[in-house]
C-alpha positions in Angstrom: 50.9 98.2 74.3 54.0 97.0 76.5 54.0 97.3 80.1 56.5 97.2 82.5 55.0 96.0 86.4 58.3 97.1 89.0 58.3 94.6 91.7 60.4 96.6 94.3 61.7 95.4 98.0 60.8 98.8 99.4 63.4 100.3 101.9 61.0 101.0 105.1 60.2 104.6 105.6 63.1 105.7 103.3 62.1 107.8 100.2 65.2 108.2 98.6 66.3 105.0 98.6 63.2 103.6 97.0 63.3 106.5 94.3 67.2 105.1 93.5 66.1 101.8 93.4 62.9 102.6 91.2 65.0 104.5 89.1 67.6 101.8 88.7 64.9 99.0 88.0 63.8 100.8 85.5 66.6 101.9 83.6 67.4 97.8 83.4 63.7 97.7 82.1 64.9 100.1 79.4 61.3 100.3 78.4 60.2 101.3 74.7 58.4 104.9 74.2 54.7 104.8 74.8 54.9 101.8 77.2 53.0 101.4 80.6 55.5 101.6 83.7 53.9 100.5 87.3 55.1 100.6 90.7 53.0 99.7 93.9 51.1 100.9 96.4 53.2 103.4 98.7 56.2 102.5 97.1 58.5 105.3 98.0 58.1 104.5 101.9 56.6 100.6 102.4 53.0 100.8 103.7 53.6 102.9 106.9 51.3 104.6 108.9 53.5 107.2 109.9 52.2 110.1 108.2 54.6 111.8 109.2 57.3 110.1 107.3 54.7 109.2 104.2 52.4 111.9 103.8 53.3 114.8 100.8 52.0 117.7 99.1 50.6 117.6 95.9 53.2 117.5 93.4 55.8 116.2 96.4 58.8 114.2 95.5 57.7 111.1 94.5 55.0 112.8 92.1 58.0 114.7 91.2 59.8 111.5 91.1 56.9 110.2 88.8 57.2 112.8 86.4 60.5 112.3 85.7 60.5 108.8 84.4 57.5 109.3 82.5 59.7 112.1 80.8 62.5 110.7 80.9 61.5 107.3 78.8 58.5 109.4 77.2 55.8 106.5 78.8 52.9 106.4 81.1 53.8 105.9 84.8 51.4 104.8 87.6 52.9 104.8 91.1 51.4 104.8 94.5 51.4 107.6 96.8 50.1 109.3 100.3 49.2 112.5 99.5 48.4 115.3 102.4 44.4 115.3 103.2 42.7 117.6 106.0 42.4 117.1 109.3 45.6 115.6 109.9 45.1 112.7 107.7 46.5 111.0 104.4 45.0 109.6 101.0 46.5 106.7 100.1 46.5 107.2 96.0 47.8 106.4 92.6 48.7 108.8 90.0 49.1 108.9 86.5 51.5 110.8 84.8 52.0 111.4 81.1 55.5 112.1 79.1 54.7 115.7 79.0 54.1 116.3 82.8 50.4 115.7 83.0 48.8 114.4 85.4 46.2 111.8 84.1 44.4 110.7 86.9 44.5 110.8 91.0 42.7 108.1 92.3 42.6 107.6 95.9 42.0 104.2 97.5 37.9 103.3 98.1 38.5 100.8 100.9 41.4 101.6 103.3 42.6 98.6 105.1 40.5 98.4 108.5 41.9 95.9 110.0 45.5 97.5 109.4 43.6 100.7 110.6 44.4 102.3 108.2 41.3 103.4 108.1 41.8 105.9 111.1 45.0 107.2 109.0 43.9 107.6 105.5 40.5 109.2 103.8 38.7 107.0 101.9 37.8 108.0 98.4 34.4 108.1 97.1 34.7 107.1 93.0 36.9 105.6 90.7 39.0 107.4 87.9 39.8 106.4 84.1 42.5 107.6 81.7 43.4 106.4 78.2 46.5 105.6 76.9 47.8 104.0 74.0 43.8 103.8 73.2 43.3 101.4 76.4 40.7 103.1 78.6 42.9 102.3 82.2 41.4 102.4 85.7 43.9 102.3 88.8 43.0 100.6 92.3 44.7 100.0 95.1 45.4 96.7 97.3 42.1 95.7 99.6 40.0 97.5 96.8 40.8 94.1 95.3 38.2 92.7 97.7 35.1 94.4 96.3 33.6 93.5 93.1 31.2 96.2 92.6 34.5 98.7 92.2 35.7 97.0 89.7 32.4 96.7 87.9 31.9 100.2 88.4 35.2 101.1 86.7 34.1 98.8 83.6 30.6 100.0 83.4 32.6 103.9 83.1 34.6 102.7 80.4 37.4 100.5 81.8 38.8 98.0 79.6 42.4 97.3 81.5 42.3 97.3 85.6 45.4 98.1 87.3 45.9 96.9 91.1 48.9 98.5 93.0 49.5 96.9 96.5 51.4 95.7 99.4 49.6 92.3 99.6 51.9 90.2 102.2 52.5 86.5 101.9 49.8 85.4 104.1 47.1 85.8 101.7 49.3 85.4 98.6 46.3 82.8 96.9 44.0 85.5 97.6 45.6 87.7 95.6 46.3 85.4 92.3 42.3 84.3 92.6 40.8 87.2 92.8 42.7 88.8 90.3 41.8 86.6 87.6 38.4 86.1 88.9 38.4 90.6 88.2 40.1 90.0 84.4 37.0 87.1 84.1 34.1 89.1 85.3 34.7 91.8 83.9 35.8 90.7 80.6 39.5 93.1 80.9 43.0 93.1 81.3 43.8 92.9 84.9 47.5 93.9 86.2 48.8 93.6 90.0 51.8 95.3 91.1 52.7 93.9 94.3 55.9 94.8 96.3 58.6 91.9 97.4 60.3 91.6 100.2 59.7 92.8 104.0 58.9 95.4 106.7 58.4 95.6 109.9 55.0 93.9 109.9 54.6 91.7 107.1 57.2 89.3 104.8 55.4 90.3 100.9 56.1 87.4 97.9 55.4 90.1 95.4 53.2 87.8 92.1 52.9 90.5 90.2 51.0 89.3 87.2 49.3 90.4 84.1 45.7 88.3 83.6 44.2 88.2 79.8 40.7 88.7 79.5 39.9 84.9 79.4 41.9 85.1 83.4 44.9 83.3 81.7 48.2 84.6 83.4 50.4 85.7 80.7 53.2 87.0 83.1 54.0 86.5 86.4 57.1 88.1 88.5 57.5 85.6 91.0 59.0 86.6 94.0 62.0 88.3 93.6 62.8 92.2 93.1 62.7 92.9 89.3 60.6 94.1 86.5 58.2 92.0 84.7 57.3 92.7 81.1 54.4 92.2 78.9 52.1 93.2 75.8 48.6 94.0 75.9 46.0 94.4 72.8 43.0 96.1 73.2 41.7 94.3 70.2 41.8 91.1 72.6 39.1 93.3 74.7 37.0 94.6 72.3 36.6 90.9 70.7 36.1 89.1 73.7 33.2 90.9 75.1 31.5 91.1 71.6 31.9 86.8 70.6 30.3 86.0 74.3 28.1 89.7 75.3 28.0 88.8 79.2 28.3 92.4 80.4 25.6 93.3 78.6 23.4 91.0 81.1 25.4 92.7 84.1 22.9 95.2 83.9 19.8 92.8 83.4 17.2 92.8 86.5 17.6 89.6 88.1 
């Protein structure tokens, strides 16, 4: 399966401009029907708190805006939204959408970012989602979910063979990033993609890294740091071989 990981310098707070860009970034992609296209965490507004400016209704512009490029190149999209919750907060989430206007999964971010607070902003969600395309069983996560193994474990142990992290990871903690997402693709004996934004807002200077880690945690691409779209191929045969030739998840679930 080809994917295509958009590592966008997200305009702060300003929808339309990031939809443009998006849309331009991937048009250069020119990505092949039945691909994987991914954009990061909150990237239609840069990771605000202003829920004012970030928050939509379900089936708001950017899901709108979602649904048009899976259309429009007949692929899978995975973006990053903040979708309207109650009591006057936000889920921070990723959707899946499918060529024919689907949606294939809403997941919404496990661990909000405390220490951002964005905790007090956004509702945690309480489980993780799967989807299959392209005969990949696919599990979305978002950013500081990163951070906590036992997500990720519990996303393989429902069925997850590839794991894909949107985020707005900033520069700071860059090796963080790279480590832990090949210690993920090791552990749990999957793919493991990172979409990170570039660029900077009004907090934080991000180096993007978007990568794509192999099973074995080898990094078979890597976006760097600048705005652009990073390409790759992905075989779920590489999965399915791996974890039979050396059975360690089978032991996950041994009593120590």
């Amino acid at each position: 399966m080809n994917i295509h990981l958009v590592q966008i310098d997200s305009v702060w707070e300003d929808r339309a401009a990031n939809h443009a860009k998006a849309r331009q970034l991937i048009a250069n992609a020119n990505p092949l029907p039945g691909s994987l296209i991914i954009l990061p965490e909150t990237f239609s507004t840069g990771f605000s708190m202003n829920l004012a400016v970030t928050a939509e209704p379900e089936n708001g512009p950017t899901e709108q805006f979602l649904r048009e490029m899976a259309a429009q190149y007949q692929c899978c999209v995975i973006g990053g939204v903040v979708t309207q919750a109650d009591e006057g907060r936000g889920m921070n989430q990723a959707l899946a959408l499918a060529p024919d206007g689907s949606l294939l999964t809403r997941y919404t971010k496990n661990y909000p970012f405390s220490m951002g607070g964005e905790n007090q902003v956004h509702r945690a969600g309480t489980e993780v989602s799967l989807f299959e395309w392209q005969g990949l069983h696919i599990a979305p996560l978002i950013c500081y979910d990163l951070r906590f193994p036992e997500l990720a474990r519990s996303a393989v142990r429902a069925g997850a063979e590839v794991l894909v992290f949107i985020a707005a990871w900033p520069v700071k903690r860059i090796q963080h990033w790279i480590t832990l997402l090949q210690a993920r693709a090791i552990e749990n004996q999957a793919y493991v993609i990172g979409v990170n934004r570039c660029g900077n807002d009004p907090h934080f200077t991000y180096t993007g890294r978007s990568i794509v880690v192999d099973p074995h945690g080898l990094v078979i691409a890597d976006a760097a740091e600048q705005e652009r779209v990073v390409s790759a191929k992905i075989d779920s045969a590489i999965v399915h071989q791996w974890r039979e030739q050396f059975p360690a998840l089978k032991d996950a679930d041994s009593p120590i």
